[in-house]
C-alpha positions as CSV (number, residue, x, y, z in Angstrom):
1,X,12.6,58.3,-151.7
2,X,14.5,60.5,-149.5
3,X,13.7,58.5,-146.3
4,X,15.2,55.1,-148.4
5,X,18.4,56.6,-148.9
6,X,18.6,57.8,-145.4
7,X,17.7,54.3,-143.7
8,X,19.9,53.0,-146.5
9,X,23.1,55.4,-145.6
10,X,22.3,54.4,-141.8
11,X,22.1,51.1,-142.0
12,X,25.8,50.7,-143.8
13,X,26.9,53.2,-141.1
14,X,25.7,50.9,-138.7
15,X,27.1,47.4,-140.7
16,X,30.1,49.7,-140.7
17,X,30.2,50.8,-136.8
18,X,29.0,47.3,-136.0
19,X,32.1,45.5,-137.9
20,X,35.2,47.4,-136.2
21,X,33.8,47.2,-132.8
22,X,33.4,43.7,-133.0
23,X,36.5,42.6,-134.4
24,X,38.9,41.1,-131.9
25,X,41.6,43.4,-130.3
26,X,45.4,42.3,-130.7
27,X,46.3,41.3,-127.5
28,X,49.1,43.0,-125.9
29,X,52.6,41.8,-125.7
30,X,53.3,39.7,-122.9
31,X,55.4,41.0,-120.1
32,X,58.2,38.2,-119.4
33,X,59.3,37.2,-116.0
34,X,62.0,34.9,-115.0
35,X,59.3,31.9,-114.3
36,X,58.5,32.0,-117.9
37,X,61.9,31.0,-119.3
38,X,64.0,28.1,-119.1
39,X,65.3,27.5,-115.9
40,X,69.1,27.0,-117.5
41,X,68.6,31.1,-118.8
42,X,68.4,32.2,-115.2
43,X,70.5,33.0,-112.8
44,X,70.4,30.8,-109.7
45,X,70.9,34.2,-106.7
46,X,67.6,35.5,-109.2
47,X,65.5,32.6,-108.4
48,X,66.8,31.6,-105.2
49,X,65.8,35.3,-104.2
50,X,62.3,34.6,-105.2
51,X,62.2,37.1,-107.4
52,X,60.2,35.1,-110.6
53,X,57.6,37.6,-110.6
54,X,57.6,41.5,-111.5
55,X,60.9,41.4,-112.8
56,X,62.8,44.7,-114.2
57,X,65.8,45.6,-115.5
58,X,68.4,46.2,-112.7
59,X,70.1,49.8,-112.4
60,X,73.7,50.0,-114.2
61,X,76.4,52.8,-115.3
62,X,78.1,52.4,-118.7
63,X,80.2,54.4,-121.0
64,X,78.8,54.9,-124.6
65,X,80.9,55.5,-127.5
66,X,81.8,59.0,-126.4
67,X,82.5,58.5,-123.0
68,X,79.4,59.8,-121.4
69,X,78.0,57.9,-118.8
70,X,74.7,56.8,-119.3
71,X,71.9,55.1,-117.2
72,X,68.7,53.7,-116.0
73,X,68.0,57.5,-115.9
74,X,68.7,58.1,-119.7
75,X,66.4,55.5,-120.2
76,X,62.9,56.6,-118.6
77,X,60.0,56.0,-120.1
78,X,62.0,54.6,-123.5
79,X,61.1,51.2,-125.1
80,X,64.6,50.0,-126.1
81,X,66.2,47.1,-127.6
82,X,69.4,45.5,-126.0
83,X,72.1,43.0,-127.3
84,X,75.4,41.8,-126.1
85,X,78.4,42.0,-128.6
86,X,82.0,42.3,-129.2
87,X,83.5,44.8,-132.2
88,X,85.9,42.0,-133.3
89,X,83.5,39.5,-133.6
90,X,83.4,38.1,-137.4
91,X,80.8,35.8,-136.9
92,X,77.3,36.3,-135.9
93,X,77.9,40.2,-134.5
94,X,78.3,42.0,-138.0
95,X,74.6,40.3,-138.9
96,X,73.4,41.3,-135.9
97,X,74.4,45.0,-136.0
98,X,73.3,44.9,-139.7
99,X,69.6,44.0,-138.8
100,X,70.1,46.7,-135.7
101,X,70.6,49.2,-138.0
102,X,67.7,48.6,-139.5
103,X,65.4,48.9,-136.5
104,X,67.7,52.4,-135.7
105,X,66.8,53.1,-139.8
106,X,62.7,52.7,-138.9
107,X,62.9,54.4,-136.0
108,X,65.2,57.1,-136.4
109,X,62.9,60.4,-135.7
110,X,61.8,58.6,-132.6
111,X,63.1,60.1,-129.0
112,X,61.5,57.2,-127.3
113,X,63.2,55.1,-128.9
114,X,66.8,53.9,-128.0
115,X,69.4,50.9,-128.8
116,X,72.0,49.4,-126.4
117,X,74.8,47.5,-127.7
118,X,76.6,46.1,-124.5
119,X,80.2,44.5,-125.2
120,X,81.0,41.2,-123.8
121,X,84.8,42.1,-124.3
122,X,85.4,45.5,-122.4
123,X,89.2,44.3,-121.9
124,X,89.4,45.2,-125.6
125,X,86.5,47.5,-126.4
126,X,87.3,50.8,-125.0
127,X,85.5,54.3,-125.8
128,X,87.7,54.7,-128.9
129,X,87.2,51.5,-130.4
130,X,83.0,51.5,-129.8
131,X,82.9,54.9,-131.2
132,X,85.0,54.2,-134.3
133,X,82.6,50.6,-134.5
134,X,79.6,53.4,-133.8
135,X,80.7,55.4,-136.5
136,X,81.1,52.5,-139.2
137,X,77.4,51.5,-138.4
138,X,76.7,55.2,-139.0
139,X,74.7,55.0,-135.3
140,X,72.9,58.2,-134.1
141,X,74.7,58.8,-130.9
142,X,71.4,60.0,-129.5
143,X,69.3,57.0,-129.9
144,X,72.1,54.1,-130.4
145,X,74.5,53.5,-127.4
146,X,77.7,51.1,-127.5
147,X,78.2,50.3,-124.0
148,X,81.4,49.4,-122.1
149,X,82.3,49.1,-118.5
150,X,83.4,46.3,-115.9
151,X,83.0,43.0,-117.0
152,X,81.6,41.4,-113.9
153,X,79.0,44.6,-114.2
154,X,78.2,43.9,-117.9
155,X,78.0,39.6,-117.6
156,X,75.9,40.5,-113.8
157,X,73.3,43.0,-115.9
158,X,73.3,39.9,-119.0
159,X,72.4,36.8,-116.8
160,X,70.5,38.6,-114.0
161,X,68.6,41.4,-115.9
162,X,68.2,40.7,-119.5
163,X,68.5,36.8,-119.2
164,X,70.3,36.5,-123.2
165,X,71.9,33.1,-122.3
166,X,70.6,30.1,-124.5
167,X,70.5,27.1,-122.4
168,X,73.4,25.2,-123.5
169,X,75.9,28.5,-122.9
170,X,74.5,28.7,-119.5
171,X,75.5,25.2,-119.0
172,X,78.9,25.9,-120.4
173,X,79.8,28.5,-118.4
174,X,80.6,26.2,-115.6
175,X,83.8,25.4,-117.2
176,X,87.0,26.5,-117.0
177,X,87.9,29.6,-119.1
178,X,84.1,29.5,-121.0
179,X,82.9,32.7,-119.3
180,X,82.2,34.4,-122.4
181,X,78.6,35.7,-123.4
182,X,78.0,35.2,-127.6
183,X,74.7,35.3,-128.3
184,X,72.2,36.1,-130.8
185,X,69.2,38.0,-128.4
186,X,68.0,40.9,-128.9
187,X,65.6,41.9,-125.7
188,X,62.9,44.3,-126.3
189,X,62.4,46.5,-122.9
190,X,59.3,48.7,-122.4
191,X,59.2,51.9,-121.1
192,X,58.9,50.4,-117.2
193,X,62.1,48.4,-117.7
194,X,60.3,45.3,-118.0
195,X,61.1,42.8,-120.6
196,X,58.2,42.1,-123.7
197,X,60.3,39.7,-126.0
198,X,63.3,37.8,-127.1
199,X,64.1,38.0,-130.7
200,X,66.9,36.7,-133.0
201,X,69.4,39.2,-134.1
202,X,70.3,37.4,-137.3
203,X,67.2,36.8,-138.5
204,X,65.3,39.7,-140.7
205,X,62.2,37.9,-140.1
206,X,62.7,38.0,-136.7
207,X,64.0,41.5,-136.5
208,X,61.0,42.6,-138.7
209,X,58.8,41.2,-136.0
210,X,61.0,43.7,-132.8
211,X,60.6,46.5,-135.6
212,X,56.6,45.5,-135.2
213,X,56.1,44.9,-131.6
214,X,58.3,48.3,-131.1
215,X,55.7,50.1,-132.9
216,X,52.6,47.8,-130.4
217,X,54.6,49.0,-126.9
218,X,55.1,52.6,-128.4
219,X,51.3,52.8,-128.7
220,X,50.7,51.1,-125.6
């Protein structure tokens, strides 16, 4: 009797072992390049350079909301999520920042975690006016950065780095007096500064998928 019950507990043991091993592994995010995106997202010194493949996120120097001056440096070995904005948007922005503050809300106890909010407007977002924006978002300061700087820097670090241009604004920015970044990206960044997906900032579906794959590239 007492050798059935022991083939018995082994053998669901084994049906047990058996099952896990064998079920298929979720694959891993896919790291994205500049050859895997529409051409129009691009821009043309990136490609020209022949740099489609290996791509990171280039070096830059911003001020957050209290003036401190943070890096590629701050940023080592973080997964973060990046979006281009402007604190008098009334359009798109506030959704955007809503859903952010989410993905700040699930991650919050998380040092390896951070958020940058880059303006497309420095001319009017200064250090006062990010932090008070900051503050009305209630953003950790330690894990959520508003981001200001030179304009040619921030739209240089947008088109060649993070690629958030839809295809029809990079086709408008051709004309006369366009050169404005509004978009609704956010850009999930692993912790080797490469990009691992594109994700729309006012959508909660979409943002409940970044608060997802944050969690896959934090276990990575």
């Amino acid at each position: 009797m007492n050798r059935i019950v022991f083939l018995l507990v082994f053998f669901v043991v084994g049906v047990t072992i058996t099952y896990f091993l064998i079920q298929p592994k979720e694959k891993m995010l896919p790291v994205i390049n500049p050859t895997d995106l529409e051409v129009e997202m691009v821009d043309p010194d990136v490609l020209m350079s022949g740099k489609g493949y290996g791509h990171t996120i280039g070096d830059f120097s911003f001020i957050n909301q209290n003036g401190k001056t943070i890096t590629q440096k701050d940023l080592e070995g973080k997964v973060y999520v990046a979006e281009y904005f402007f604190t008098t948007c009334g359009t798109i922005c506030p959704i955007m920042n809503e859903q952010m503050t989410r993905v700040q809300q699930h991650y919050r106890l998380n040092d390896n975690v951070r958020i940058l909010s880059f303006t497309v407007n420095p001319e009017v977002d200064n250090v006062e006016r990010m932090k008070a924006y900051a503050e009305e978002h209630k953003a950790n300061d330690k894990q959520w950065f508003f981001l200001t700087g030179e304009k040619d820097s921030l739209y240089a670090l947008a088109r060649k780095s993070f690629f958030v241009l839809k295809p029809a604004e990079a086709e408008n920015l051709g004309d006369a007096g366009s050169d404005f970044i509004h978009t609704n990206n956010f850009v999930l960044v692993d912790g080797k500064k490469r990009i691992r997906g594109y994700y729309d900032g006012t959508s909660r579906t979409s943002v409940d998928s970044l608060i997802y794959d944050i969690g896959r590239l934090l276990e990575e």
